[in-house]
N, C-alpha and C positions, 0 to 999 in steps of 0.2 A: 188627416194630418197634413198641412202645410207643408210645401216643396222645401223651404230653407229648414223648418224642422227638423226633415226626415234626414236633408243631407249634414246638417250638425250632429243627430242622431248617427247616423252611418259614420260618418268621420272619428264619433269619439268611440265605436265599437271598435276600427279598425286601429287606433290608435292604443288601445288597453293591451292589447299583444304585445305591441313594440315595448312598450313600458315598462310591462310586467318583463321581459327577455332582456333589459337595461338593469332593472333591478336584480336580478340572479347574481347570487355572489360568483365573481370571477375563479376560473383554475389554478390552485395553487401549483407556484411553478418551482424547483427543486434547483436549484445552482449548486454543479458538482464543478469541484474543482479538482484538478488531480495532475500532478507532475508528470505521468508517464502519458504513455500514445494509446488510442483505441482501439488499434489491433490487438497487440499483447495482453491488453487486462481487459476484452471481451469477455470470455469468460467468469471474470471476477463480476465486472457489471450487470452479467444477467443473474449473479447469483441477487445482487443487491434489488436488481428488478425483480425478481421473483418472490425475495421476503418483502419487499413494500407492497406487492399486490395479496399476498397474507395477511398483511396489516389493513387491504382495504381499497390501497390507490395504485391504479393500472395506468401506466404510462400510456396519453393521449387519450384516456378516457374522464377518468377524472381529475390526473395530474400532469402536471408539462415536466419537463429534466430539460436545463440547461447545459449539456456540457464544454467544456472549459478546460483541454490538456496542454501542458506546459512542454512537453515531447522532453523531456527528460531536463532543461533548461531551466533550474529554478531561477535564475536573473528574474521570468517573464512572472513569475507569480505574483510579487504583488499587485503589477498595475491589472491582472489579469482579475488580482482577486477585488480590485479599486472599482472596476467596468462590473464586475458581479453586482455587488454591492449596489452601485447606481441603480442597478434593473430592480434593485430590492424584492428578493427572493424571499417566498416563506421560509425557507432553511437553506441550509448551505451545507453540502456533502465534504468535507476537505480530505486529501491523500494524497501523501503520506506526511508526516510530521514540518515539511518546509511549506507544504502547502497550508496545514493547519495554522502555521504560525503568522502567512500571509493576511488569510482571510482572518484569524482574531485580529492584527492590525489593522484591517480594512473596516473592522462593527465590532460594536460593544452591545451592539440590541439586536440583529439578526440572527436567531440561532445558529448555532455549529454542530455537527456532529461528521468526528473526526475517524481518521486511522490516524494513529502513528507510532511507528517502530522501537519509539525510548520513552523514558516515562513522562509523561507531560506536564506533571508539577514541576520538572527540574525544568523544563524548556518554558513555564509560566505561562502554559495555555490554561492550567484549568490550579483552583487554590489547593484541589485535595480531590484522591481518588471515590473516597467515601461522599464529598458533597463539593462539586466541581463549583459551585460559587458562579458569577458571570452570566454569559450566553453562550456557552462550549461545553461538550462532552463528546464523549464516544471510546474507542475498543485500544487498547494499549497492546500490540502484539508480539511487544519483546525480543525482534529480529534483532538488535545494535545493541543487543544484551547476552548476546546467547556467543561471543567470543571463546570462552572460555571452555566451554563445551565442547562447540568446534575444535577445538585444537587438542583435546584428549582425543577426540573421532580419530583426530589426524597423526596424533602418536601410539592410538592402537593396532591404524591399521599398519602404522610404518615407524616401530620400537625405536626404527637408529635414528629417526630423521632428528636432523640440528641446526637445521634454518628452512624455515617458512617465510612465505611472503603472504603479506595481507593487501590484498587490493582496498583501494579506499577511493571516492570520489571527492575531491577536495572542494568542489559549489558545495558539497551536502552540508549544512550547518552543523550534522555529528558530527561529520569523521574524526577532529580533533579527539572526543569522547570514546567514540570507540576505537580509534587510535591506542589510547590510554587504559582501556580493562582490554585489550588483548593483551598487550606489552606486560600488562599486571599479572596475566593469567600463564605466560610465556616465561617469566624470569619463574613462578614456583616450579615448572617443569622442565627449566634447563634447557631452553630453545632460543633459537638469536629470530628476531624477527626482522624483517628487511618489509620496511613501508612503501609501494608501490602505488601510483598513482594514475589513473585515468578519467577524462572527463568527457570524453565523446570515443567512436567508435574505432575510430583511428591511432587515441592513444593507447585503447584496448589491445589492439592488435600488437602495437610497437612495446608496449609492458610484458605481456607473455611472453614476448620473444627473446627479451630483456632477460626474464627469469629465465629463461629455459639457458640461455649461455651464461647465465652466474648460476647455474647448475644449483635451482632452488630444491628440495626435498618436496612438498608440497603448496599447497596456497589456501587461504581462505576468500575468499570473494565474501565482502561485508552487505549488509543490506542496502539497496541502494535502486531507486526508482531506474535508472539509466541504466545499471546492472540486471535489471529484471527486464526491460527491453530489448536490452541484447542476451542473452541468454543464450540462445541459440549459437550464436557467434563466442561467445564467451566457453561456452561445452567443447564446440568445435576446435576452438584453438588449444585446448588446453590436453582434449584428444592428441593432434597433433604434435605438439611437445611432450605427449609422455607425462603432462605434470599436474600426478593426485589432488584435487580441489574438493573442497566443499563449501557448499553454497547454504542460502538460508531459505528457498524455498523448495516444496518438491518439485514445482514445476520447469528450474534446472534440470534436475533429475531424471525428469521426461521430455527434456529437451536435447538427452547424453550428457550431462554432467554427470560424474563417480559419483555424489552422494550430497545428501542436504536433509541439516537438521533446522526444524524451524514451525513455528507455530503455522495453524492452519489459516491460512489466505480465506479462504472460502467461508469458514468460519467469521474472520472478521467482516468480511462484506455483508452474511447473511444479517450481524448483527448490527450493522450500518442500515438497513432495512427497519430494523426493530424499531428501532430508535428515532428513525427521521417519519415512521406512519404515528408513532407517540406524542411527538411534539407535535407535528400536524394536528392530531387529537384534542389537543392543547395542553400536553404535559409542558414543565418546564424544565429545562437542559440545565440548570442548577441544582438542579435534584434528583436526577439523572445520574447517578454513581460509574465512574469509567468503568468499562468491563473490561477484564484481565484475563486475555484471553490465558486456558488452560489446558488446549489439545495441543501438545508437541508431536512432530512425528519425524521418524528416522526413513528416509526413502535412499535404495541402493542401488544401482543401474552395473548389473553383471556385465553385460555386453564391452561397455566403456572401462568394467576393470581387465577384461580380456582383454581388449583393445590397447591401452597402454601399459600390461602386464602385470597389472598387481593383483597379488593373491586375495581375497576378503576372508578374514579372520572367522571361522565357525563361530564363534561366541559373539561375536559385531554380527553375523547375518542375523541369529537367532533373535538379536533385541528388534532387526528392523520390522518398522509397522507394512512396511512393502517393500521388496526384492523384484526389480522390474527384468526380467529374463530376456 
């Protein structure tokens, strides 16, 4: 064989590698977008990790995760969810409901799968629970619906109370809505509602303090990304004032808030998982039916009702799914 042969020969041997490793389909990357901070809903994200690698796809092995938190700020969402977008994501993770409404503004062809707390037809992410229509779907988990509930919690454990205040955060795009079926759910049982307001951690502080000197009977803390990252601070102050709360997840609960009724967190992540290794599959999120979520759970923090003096009703311990000692 001829010197230039061999070394044409050699060059196009070494050359078939590279090519062939050009040609491999690239890692599909996941763009999660989500209003809150990554400390606080770790937990929730490794549950989502751990169902998408059920599904198949293990973060850094065969798939990438973009994330993308708005630290409770939803101002930042849309250009956050505009910059996702541009990266053009196989799918796009969105949470909670302001984020989901972000990223559908941002693509009408990138898949979506969502959380979010109120029903999604009424907010125009998706056409119908049964056949969401679009490039959206995902878990509806009824936090900014469950007012009503809460506030029977709050008149069994405390018969006389006659005015409750409802925290609300006025950025969130519900509150107006949930505003409105607590107030609905409030005049059938003869309670004055006092609407309170915070949107960072500061006006947190200065609203309980607020309540505590208009000598409120109880509170509900409504669902609220910003409310779920303080938490902690939210339990604490309200220790401190003496004043009965309930909250919508359990994770209050075990953060010292007296009580929280609220569909399971964990549950909706897991099913955020399902969902986004499906489409990846190449199912299509138009046919893809929201899931509704259906475990509610009653979580009771004894300690925090000793602590601010309330008794907890024998018949209210007996329904709770957990009694934190």
């Amino acid at each position: 064989m001829r010197r230039r042969e061999f070394i044409t020969l050699l060059s196009g041997a070494t050359a078939w590698p590279l090519a062939a490793r050009t040609q491999q389909p690239a890692m599909p990357v996941i763009g999660f977008l989500h209003a809150g901070s990554p400390g606080p809903l770790a937990p929730s994200v490794a549950v989502f990790r751990q169902s998408l690698a059920e599904a198949g796809y293990v973060e850094g092995r065969n798939v990438a995760i973009e994330y993308h938190w708005a630290e409770g700020q939803y101002d930042l969402l849309p250009a956050m969810a505009a910059e996702l977008v541009r990266r053009q994501p196989a799918v796009i993770v969105a949470s909670p409901a302001p984020a989901a409404l972000a990223a559908k503004a941002a693509t009408a062809t990138i898949p979506i799968v969502f959380n979010a707390a109120v029903d999604p037809v009424k907010l125009g992410i998706v056409a119908s629970l049964a056949r969401p229509g679009g490039n959206a779907t995902g878990v509806n988990f009824f936090q900014a619906e469950l007012g009503a509930k809460q506030l029977g919690l709050l008149r069994e454990l405390l018969p006389t109370a006659a005015r409750i205040g409802l925290l609300v955060n006025p950025t969130n795009p519900n509150f107006e809505d949930v505003t409105k079926d607590v107030m609905a759910a409030a005049a059938t049982i003869g309670v004055q509602i006092d609407v309170v307001q915070a949107s960072d951690s500061r006006e947190i502080e200065a609203t309980l303090a607020t309540l505590s000197r208009n000598q409120g009977d109880a509170l509900v803390v409504s669902g609220d990304t910003l409310f779920y990252i303080r938490r902690l601070q939210l339990a604490t102050l309200a220790t401190r004032y003496a004043i009965p709360a309930v909250y919508t997840d359990r994770a209050f609960a075990e953060a010292g808030g007296l009580m929280s009724y609220g569909t399971s967190t964990a549950e909706g992540y897991r099913q955020l998982g399902v969902y986004v290794g499906r489409i990846l599959k190449g199912d299509n999120p138009a046919e893809l039916p929201v899931v509704q979520s259906t475990k509610f759970e009653l979580v009771i923090n004894l300690p925090t009702a000793r602590a601010i003096g309330v008794e907890i009703p024998s018949m209210l311990l007996a329904r709770a799914d957990e009694v934190i000692e």
